[in-house]
C-alpha positions as CSV (number, residue, x, y, z in Angstrom):
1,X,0.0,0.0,0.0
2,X,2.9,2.3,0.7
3,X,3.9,2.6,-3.3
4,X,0.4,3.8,-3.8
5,X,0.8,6.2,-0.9
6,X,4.1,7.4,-2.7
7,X,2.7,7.7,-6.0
8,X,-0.1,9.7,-5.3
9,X,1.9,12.1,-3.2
10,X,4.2,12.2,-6.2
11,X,1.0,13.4,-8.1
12,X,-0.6,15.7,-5.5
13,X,2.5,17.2,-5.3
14,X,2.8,17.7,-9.0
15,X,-0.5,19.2,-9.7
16,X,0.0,21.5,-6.5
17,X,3.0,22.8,-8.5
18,X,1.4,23.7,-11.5
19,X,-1.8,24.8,-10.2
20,X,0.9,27.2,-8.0
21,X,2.8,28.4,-11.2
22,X,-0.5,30.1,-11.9
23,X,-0.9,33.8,-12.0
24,X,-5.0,33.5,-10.8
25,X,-4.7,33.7,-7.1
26,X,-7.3,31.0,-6.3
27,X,-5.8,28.4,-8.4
28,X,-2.4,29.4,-6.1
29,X,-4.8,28.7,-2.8
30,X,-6.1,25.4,-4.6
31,X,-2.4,24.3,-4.8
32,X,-1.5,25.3,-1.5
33,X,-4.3,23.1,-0.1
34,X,-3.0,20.1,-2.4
35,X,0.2,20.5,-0.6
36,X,-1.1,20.4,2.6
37,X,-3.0,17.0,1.3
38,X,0.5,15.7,0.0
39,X,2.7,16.2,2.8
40,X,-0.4,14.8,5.3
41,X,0.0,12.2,3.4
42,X,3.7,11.2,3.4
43,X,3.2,12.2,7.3
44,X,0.6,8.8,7.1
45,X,2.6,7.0,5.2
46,X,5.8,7.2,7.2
47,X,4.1,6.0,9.7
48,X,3.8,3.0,8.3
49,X,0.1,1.3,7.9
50,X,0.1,-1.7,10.1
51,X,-2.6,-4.6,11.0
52,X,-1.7,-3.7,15.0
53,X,-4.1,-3.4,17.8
54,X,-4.8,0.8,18.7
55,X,-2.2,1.8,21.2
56,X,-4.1,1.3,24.6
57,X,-2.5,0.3,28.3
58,X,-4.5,-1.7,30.1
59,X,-5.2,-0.9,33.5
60,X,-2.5,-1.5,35.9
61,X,0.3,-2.0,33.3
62,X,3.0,0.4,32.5
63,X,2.5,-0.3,28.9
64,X,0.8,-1.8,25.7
65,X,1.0,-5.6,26.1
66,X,1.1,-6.3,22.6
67,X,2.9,-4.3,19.2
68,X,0.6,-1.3,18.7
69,X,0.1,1.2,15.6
70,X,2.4,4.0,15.7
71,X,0.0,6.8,17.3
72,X,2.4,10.3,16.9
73,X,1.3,10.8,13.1
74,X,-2.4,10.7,13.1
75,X,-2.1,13.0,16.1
76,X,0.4,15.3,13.4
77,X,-2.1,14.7,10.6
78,X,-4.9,15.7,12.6
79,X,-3.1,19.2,13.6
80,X,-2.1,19.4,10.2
81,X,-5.7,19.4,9.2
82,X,-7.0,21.7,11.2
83,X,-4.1,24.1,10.6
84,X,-4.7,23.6,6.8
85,X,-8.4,24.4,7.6
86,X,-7.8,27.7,9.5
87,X,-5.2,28.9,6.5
88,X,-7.9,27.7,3.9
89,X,-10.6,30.1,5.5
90,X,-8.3,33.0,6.4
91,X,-6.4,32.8,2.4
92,X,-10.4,32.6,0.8
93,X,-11.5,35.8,2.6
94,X,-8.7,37.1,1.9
95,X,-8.9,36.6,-1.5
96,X,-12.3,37.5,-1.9
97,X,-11.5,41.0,-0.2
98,X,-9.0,41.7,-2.7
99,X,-11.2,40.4,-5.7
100,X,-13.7,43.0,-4.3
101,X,-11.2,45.7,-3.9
102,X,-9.1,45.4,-6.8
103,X,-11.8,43.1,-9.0
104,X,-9.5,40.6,-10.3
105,X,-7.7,37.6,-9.7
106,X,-5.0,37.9,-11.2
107,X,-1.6,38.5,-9.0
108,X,0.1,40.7,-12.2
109,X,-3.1,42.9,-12.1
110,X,-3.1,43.3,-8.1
111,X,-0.1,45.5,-7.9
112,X,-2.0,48.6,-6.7
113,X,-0.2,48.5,-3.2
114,X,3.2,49.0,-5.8
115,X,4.3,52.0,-7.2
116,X,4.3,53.4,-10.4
117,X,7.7,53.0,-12.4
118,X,8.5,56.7,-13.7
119,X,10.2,56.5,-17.3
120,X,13.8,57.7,-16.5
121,X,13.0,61.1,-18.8
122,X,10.8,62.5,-16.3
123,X,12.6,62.0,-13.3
124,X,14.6,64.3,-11.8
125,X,18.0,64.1,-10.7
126,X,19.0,65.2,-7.1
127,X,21.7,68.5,-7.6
């Protein structure tokens, strides 16, 4: 199951890029999130998918009595995914504010915040 696991990473990770090479904002947050997806992913996976009981201690034992699943990256996975969650909703309203400020989505067209370049003519140089 692992090779799966690494293949589709592979192409999460590959789409994530290319959706990210984009100059429309929202197709940059949709790679973003499919990088989140991809490295939750190889998280999972390097924790290695096993058959194992969960990892309980029964009472009045110091520890598990039999081999247990590997508990630390579902506990990472699941903050990952609420992390990705909170970014997701702050990065959407934030692009919808600019969309309704600046009323486009593309980054080359949101560079009202930069200044105007002043041909070199004009300019005038400090005596």
């Amino acid at each position: 199951m692992e090779p799966v696991l690494a293949i589709l990473v592979g192409l999460l990770v590959a789409t994530s890029v290319y959706l990210m090479l984009a100059r429309n904002v929202l197709r940059f947050l949709f790679g973003l999130v499919l990088l989140s997806n991809a490295a939750n992913m190889t998280i999972f996976a390097a924790g290695r998918q096993t058959s194992t009981a969960p990892p309980l201690v029964p009472p009045g034992l110091e520890g598990p009595v039999a081999e247990v699943a590997n508990a630390l990256p579902q506990a990472l996975i699941l903050t990952a995914i609420v992390i990705g969650f909170g970014l997701l909703s702050f990065a959407l309203v934030l692009v919808f504010r600019g969309y309704q400020t600046l009323g486009t989505l593309d980054s080359d067209a949101m560079r009202t915040a930069e200044p105007l370049e002043v041909p070199s003519e004009t300019r005038s140089e400090p005596s």
